[in-house]
C-alpha positions, -999 to +999 in steps of 0.1 A: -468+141-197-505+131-186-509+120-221-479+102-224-489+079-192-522+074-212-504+064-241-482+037-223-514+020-203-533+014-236-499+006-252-497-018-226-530-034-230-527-035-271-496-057-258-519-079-233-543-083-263-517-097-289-504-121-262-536-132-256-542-139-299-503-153-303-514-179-272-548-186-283-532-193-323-513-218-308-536-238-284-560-237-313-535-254-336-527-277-311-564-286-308-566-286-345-533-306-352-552-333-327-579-340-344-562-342-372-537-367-359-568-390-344-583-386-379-552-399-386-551-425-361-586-440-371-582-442-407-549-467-397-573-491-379-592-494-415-559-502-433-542-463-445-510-451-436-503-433-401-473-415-411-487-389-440-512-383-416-491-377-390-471-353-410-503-333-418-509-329-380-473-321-377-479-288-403-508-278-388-493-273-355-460-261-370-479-234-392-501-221-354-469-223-334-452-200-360-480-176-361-484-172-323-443-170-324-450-136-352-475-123-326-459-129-293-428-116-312-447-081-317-460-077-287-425-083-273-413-052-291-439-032-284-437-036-246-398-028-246-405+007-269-429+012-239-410+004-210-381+021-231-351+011-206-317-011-209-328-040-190-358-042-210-340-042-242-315-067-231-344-093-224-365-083-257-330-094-274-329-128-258-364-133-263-362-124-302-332-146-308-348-175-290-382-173-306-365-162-344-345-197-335-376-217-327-394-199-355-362-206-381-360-242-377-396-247-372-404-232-403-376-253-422-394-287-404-425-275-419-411-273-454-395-304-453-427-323-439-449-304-471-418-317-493-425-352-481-461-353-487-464-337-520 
């Protein structure tokens, strides 16, 4: 049973540590969807167009905020096989469904937005 505990605490960490990369994969495409938008931003003052910039930005955040969605997703799972009780399931459930919705129609933006510039 001592091993078992074991198990669970570094279960529990691996779980901390995937948070952790799903939250940084997002704030770095946020950072990186910025720049790109005020790339965007100062090639409008010199005449281009804002708006397939602006859609670029938009993919680049969309793809990180998809990824981090995949890792938070896992990590999710993981904690309720650990925990391994019904409340826990029930709120893994509502958190998959809600972040497989964001992740569904996020994913179908992104498409659309690379149909638009190509």
């Amino acid at each position: 049973m001592k091993h078992f505990t074991q198990i669970v605490e570094i279960l529990e960490y691996v779980v901390l540590v995937i948070n952790l990369i799903g939250i940084l994969l997002i704030i770095f495409g946020f950072v990186k969807g910025f720049f790109h938008h005020m790339r965007a931003e100062y090639k409008s003052i010199h005449g281009h167009d804002i708006i397939e910039g602006t859609k670029k930005a938009r993919i680049v955040v969309g793809t990180y905020m998809l990824l981090g969605l995949e890792f938070l997703i896992a990590s999710d799972i993981i904690l309720s096989v650990v925990r391994h009780n019904l409340s826990s399931l029930a709120e893994l459930a509502g958190i998959v469904v809600i972040r497989t919705a964001i992740a569904y129609f996020l994913g179908k933006e992104i498409e659309q937005l690379k149909g638009e510039i190509s």
